[in-house]
Each structure stands twice: as structure tokens, then as C-alpha cells.
C-alpha positions in Angstrom: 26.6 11.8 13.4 29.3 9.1 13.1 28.0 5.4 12.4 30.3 3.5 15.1 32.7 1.2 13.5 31.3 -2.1 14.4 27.3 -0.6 13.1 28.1 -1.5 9.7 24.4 -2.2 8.7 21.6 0.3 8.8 17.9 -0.6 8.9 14.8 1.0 8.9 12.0 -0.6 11.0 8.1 0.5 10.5 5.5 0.6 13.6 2.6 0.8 14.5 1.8 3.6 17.0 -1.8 3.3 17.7 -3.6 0.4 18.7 -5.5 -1.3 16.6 -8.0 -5.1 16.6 -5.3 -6.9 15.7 -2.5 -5.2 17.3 -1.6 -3.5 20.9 0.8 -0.3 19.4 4.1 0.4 21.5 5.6 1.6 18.4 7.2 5.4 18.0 6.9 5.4 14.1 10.1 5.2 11.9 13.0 4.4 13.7 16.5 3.6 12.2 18.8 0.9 14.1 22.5 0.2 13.0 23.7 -3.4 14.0 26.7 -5.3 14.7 26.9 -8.1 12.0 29.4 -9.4 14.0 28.1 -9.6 17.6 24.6 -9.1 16.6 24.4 -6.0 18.8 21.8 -3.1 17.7 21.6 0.4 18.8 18.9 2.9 17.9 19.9 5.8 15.6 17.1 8.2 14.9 13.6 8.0 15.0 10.4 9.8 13.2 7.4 10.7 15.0 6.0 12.3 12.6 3.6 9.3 11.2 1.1 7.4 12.3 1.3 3.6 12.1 4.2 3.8 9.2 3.7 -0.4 9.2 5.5 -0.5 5.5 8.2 1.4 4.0 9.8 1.2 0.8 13.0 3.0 0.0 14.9 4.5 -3.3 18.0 3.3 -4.6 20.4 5.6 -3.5 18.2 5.3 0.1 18.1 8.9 0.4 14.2 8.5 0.2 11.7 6.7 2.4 8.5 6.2 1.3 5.8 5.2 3.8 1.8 4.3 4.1 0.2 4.9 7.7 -2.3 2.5 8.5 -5.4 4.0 9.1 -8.7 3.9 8.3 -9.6 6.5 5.3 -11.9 8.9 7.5 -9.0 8.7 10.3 -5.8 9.8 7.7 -4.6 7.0 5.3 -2.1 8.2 3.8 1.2 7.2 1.3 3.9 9.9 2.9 7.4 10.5 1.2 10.6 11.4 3.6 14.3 12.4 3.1 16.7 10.6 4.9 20.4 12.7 5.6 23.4 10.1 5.5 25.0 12.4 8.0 22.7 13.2 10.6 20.2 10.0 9.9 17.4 12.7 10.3 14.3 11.9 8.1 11.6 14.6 7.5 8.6 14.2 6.0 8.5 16.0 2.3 4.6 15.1 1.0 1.8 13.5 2.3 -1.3 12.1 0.3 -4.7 10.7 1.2 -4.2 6.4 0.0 -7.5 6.6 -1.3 -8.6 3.4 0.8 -8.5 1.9 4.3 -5.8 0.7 5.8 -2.9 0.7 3.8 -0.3 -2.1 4.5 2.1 -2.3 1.6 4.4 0.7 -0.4 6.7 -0.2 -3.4 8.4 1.7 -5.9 8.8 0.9 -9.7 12.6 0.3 -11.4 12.9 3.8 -12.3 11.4 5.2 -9.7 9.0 7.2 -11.2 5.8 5.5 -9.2 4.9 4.2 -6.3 2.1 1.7 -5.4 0.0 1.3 -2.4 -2.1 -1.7 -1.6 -5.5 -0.7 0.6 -6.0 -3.7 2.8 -9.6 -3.6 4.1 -10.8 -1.1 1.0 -9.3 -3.8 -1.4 -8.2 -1.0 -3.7 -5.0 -0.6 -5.1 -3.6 3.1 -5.3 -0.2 4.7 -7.8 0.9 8.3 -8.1 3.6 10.0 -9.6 7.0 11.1 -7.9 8.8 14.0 -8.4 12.2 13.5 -7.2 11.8 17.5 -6.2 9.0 17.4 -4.8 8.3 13.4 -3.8 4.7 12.1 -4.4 2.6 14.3 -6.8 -1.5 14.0 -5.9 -4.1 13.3 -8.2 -2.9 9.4 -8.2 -4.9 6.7 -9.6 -7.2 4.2 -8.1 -8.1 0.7 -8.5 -11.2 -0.6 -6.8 -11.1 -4.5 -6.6 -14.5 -6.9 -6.0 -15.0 -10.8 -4.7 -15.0 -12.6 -1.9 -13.7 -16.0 -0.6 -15.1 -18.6 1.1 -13.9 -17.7 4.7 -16.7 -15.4 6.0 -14.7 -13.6 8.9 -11.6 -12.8 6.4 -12.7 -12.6 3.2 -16.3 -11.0 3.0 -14.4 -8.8 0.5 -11.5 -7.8 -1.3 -8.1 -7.3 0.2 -5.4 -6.1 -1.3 -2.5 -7.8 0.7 0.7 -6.4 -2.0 1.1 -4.4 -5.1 4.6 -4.9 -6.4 6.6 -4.2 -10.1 7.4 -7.0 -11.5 11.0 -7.7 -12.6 10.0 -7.3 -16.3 9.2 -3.9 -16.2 5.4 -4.4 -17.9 3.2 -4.1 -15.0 2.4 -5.0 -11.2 1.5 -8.0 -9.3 -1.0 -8.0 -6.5 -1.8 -10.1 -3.7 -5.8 -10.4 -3.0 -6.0 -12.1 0.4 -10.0 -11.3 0.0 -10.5 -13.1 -3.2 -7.9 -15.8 -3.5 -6.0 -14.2 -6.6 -3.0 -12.8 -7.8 -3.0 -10.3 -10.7 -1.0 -9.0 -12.9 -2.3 -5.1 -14.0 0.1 -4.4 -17.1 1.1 -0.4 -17.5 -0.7 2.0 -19.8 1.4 4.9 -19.6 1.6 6.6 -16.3 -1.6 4.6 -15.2 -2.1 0.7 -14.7 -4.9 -0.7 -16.8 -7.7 -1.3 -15.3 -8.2 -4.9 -15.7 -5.9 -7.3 -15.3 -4.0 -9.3 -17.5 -3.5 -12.4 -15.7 -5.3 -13.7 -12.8 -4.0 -16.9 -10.7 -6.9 -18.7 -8.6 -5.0 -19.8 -4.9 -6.4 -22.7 -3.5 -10.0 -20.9 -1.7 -9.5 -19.7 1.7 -5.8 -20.0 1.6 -5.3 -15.8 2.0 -2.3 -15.2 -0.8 -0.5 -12.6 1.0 3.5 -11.6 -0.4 5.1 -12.9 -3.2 8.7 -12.4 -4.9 10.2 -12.8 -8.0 13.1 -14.7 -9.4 15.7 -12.5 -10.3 14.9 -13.0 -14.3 10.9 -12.7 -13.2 9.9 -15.9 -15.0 9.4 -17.3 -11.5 7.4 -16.3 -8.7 6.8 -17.7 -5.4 3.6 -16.7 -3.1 2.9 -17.1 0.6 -0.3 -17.8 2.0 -1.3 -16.3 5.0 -3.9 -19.4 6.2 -2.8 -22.2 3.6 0.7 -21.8 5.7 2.4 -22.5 2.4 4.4 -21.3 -0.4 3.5 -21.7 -3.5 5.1 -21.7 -7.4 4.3 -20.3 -10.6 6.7 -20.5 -13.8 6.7 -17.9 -16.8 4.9 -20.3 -19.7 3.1 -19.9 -22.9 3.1 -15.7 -22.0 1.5 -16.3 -18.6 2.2 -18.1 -15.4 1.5 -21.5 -14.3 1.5 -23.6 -11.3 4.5 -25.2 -10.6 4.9 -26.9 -6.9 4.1 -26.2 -3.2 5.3 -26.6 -0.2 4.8 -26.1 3.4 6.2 -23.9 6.0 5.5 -25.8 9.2 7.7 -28.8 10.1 5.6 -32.1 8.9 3.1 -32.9 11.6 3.5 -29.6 13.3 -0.7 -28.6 14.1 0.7 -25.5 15.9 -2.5 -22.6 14.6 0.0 -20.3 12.4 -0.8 -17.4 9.7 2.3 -16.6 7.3 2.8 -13.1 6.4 6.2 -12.1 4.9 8.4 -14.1 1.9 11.9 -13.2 1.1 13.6 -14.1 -1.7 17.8 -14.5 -0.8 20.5 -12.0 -2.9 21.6 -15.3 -4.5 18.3 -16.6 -5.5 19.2 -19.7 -4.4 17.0 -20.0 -1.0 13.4 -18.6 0.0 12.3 -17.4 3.8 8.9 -17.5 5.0 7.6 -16.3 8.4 5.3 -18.5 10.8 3.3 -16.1 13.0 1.6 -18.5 16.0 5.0 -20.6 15.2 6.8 -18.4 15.3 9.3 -19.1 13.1 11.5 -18.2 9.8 11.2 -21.7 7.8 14.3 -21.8 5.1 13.6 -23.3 1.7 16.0 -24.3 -1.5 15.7 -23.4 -4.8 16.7 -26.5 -7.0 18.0 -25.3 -10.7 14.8 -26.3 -12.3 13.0 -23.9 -9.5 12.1 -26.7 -7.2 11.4 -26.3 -3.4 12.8 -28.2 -0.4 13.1 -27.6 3.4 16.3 -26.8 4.4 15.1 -26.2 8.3 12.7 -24.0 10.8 14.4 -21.5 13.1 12.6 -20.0 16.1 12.5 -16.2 15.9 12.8 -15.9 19.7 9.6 -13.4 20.0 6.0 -13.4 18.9 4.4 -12.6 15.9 7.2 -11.9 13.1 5.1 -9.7 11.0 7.8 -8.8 8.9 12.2 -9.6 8.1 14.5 -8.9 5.4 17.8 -10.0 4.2 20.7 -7.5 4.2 21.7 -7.1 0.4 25.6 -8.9 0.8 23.2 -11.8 2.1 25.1 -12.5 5.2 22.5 -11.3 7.9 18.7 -11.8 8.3 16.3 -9.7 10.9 13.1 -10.2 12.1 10.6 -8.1 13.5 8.8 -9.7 15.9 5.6 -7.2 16.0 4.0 -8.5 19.3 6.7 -9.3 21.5 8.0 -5.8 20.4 11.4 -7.1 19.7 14.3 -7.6 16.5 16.3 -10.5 15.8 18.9 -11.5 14.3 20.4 -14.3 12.6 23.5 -15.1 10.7 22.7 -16.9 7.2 25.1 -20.1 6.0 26.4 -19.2 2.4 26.5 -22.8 1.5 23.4 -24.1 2.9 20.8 -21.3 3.7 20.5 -22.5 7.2 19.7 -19.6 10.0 22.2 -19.0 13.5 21.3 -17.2 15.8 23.4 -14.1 16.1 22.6 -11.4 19.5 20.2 -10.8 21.9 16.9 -9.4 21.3 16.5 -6.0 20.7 12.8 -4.3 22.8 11.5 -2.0 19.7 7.8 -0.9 20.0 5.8 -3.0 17.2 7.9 -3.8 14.8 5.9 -4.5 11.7 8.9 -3.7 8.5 12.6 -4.3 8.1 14.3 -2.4 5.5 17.9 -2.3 4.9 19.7 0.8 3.8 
């Protein structure tokens, strides 16, 4: 299949396809979307069936491999599920499936070398890894983490919940977000495995639901969103830990709009930081100052409801959002010298939208 001239980006957008408390599904699983970086115009490529509530994806290096969890509940078929993608056809198929060993599985990453990949059990509050094979994708027998705890917010935290499990930029280890418990961990390697017990353990402030983080391009920083707190926060690599460094909202001061952050992107540059508003509705822009500082640069509407998820395309230039109940992407055009948003399209109907991905 040819990639129309003026398609010169390709995403990948996760789903969910059956309907669950939080969520009314409309979605039709993995579905890649080229888009117009110049008009803002999308148009729908391919699409996989072949998964059930695919809500996170994670994708190689050379973006020949997808990797997938389908959020379910254990009993019902929660599973981490490897794909190939063909550059020529855009055709994925699914190459191995395994169980996620927890319920409801909400985030996938990979490690630098690609030799893992992570899955964080939301409502189990385990954290799962296995091996990959790059014959054979994700090899069974994986390992699980069980966490414990609670917080002080009885209808969301009665428990653990592990929110995101991702590498961090050093290479020693993984960082997870606890929404359950108010933490995020660092579980260092041992071997093929993660230890068991963590090395470092940050305490958010209680009941503030850490949710994504991301890390500075040299990893000594790193910068978490809070799904209730409605705030990012900073930590700074110090004394062979992390300590806190700053806050700072995601609402426009004043603003008493009821909001619940989910996603944080960190721009190619490293010079700016995107946060979502879900109940806002919103992408709110941040600067990074040299010494790692945050400031508002502005709050842009993301012209649907519920922007579970967006992502940067890696030259920078473009930013998409997927609005998860509205069942809609936009898009917006990023300003190299200031990090603000413009709008850039019209919406584009997708059934719940819940991951960008660029390819």
C-alpha cells in the first residue's frame, strides 16, 4: 500500500472495544492513521481486530513490532500480546500472546535493548516482565511483582495500583507509578529479573494518585503527574537517589473545573513538558528552565472529552490527542520557540481512543 504524499506521519492509536465502569467502548482495537502535518487531515490505514481493549501499546525501534496489553480482568483474558507490523501493507498480526498475570493491564514498555518488556496491572497492583525473542516475540514464564498499601482515598485507593512501569534512562532498573499507594519506585535489575524490593521509594503528597512520569533525557530528572493532585511534580538525581524539586499545577490559577490528569509528555527537545486535563479538557504546556524549573507557558482545549492519552511526533513539530470519550483525535501544531499549541485540522471520529504512538 502507498502512504499518500501529504500522510507523512504514521500513528498507532489503542482502544478500548468493550465497555467497561469507566468507559462506554466504540473502539475496533489497533488501528493505524497517517496525517497531514500540514493541513492536519487524518485518514485511517489499517486496523487490528484481533485484541481486546489494546488501551496501551508500546513499539520497537525500528517500529516493525507492536507490543500491546488488553485490558481485562485476569479471569476474562489479560494479556501482554506482541504484533508485526509490514511497512508495505501496514498489516499487523498478532505473533504471541501471554496471560499479564493481574487485572487490568493499562501500561506496556520496552527496555533500551529491547530484550524485556514491562506491564503494569492496574487494579491487581502487580507489576509483570518477560523475555522477548525477536523470533518468536514475548517468551512465557515472565516474572511477577505483587505490590501492597493503600492511600487515604477509600473509593480509589483501597489498594495498590500500579498506574506505569517504565526503564529508566540509566539503564539500572524501572520506575513505577503506584496510584494505590502514593509512591514511585524504582525496582533496580538483577539479571533478567527486577529485584524484588525496591530501591527507592518517593512518598506523593496522600491521595494525589501519581499516575505517568518521564525522564529528562540524561535521567537525573524526572517529572510525575498526578491523576487527583492535578499537578506535576519534580524530582532531581541527588546524593544516588531522587529528591523533590518543585510543583506545579496544570489548571489555569483559579480554574475549580473537577479534572483527573492522566498522560505527561516530555518534548524531543527537553525543553517543554505536556500534561492532559481530563474534566478540562485540556493539554496545559510547561517550560523547562536550565536549572529544571517549571513555568506555565499556556492551556489549550483539546476540542473533545476525556484526553486519556497524546504524544509528540519525534521531529517535535506535531502533537495529537486522543480524546477517549468523545471518540475523537486532535491535532495541534507545536511553536519551536515557545512550546505553545495551534490548532491544526478538524477532529478525527475514532472509537475510544485511549494511546497515541508515533511510528
Amino acid at each position: 500500500m502507498e502512504l499518500g504524499q501529504t500522510l507523512d506521519k504514521l500513528l498507532l492509536i489503542g482502544s478500548y472495544t468493550e465497555s467497561l465502569p469507566h468507559v462506554v467502548a466504540r473502539g475496533s482495537g489497533i488501528t493505524l492513521v497517517g496525517l497531514d502535518s500540514t493541513s492536519g487531515r487524518f485518514a485511517t490505514l489499517s486496523m487490528c481486530p484481533d485484541l481486546r481493549n489494546p488501551s496501551y501499546l508500546a513499539v520497537s525501534a525500528d517500529k516493525n513490532r507492536i507490543f500491546a496489553v488488553e485490558e481485562l480482568d485476569e479471569t476474562h483474558g489479560a494479556s501482554v500480546v506482541a504484533l508485526t507490523l509490514d511497512r508495505d501493507t501496514f498489516a499487523m498480526r498478532v505473533t504471541a500472546r501471554h496471560g499479564a498475570m493481574g487485572d487490568c493491564p493499562c501500561h506496556v514498555s520496552l527496555d533500551q535493548d529491547e530484550a524485556r518488556v514491562f506491564v503494569a496491572n492496574y487494579m491487581s497492583g502487580s507489576v509483570a516482565t518477560y523475555r522477548i525473542d525477536a523470533e518468536a516475540g514475548i517468551l512465557g514464564a515472565g516474572q511477577k511483582i505483587q505490590r501492597s498499601g493503600n492511600g487515604p482515598n477509600p473509593e480509589r485507593q483501597e489498594g495498590p495500583h500500579a498506574h506505569q512501569v517504565v526503564p529508566s534512562v540509566q539503564g539500572k532498573g524501572v520506575f513505577v507509578c503506584d496510584a494505590g499507594t502514593d509512591e514511585i519506585l524504582h525496582y533496580p535489575y538483577s539479571g533478567h529479573e527486577l529485584a524484588k524490593t525496591p530501591d527507592l521509594v518517593l512518598n506523593a503528597p496522600p491521595g494525589s494518585l501519581p499516575r505517568h512520569l518521564v525522564q529528562s533525557h540524561d535521567g537525573r530528572r524526572i517529572y510525575v503527574v498526578h491523576e487527583l493532585g492535578c499537578i506535576i511534580r519534580s524530582y532531581a538525581c541527588m546524593h544516588d537517589g531522587f529528591e523533590f524539586t518543585g510543583e506545579i499545577g496544570t489548571l489555569p490559577a483559579g480554574d475549580t473545573c473537577p479534572s483527573a490528569c492522566a498522560a505527561i509528555r516530555l518534548h524531543p527537545n527537553g525543553r517543554y513538558l505536556y500534561a492532559s486535563n481530563r474534566g478540562h479538557d485540556s493539554i496545559t504546556a510547561i517550560a523547562i528552565g536550565m536549572d529544571g524549573t517549571m513555568s506555565n507557558i499556556g492551556t489549550y482545549a483539546t476540542r473533545g472529552e476525556c484526553p486519556r492519552d497524546f504524544n509528540i511526533s519525534p521531529s517535535g513539530d506535531i502533537l495529537v490527542v486522543a480524546n477517549q470519550n468523545s471518540h475523537t483525535l486532535s491535532a495541534y501544531r507545536i511553536d519551536p520557540v515557545s512550546g505553545s499549541l495551534a490548532e491544526l485540522g478538524e477532529v478525527y471520529p475514532i472509537g475510544s481512543p485511549t494511546c497515541v504512538q508515533f511510528l
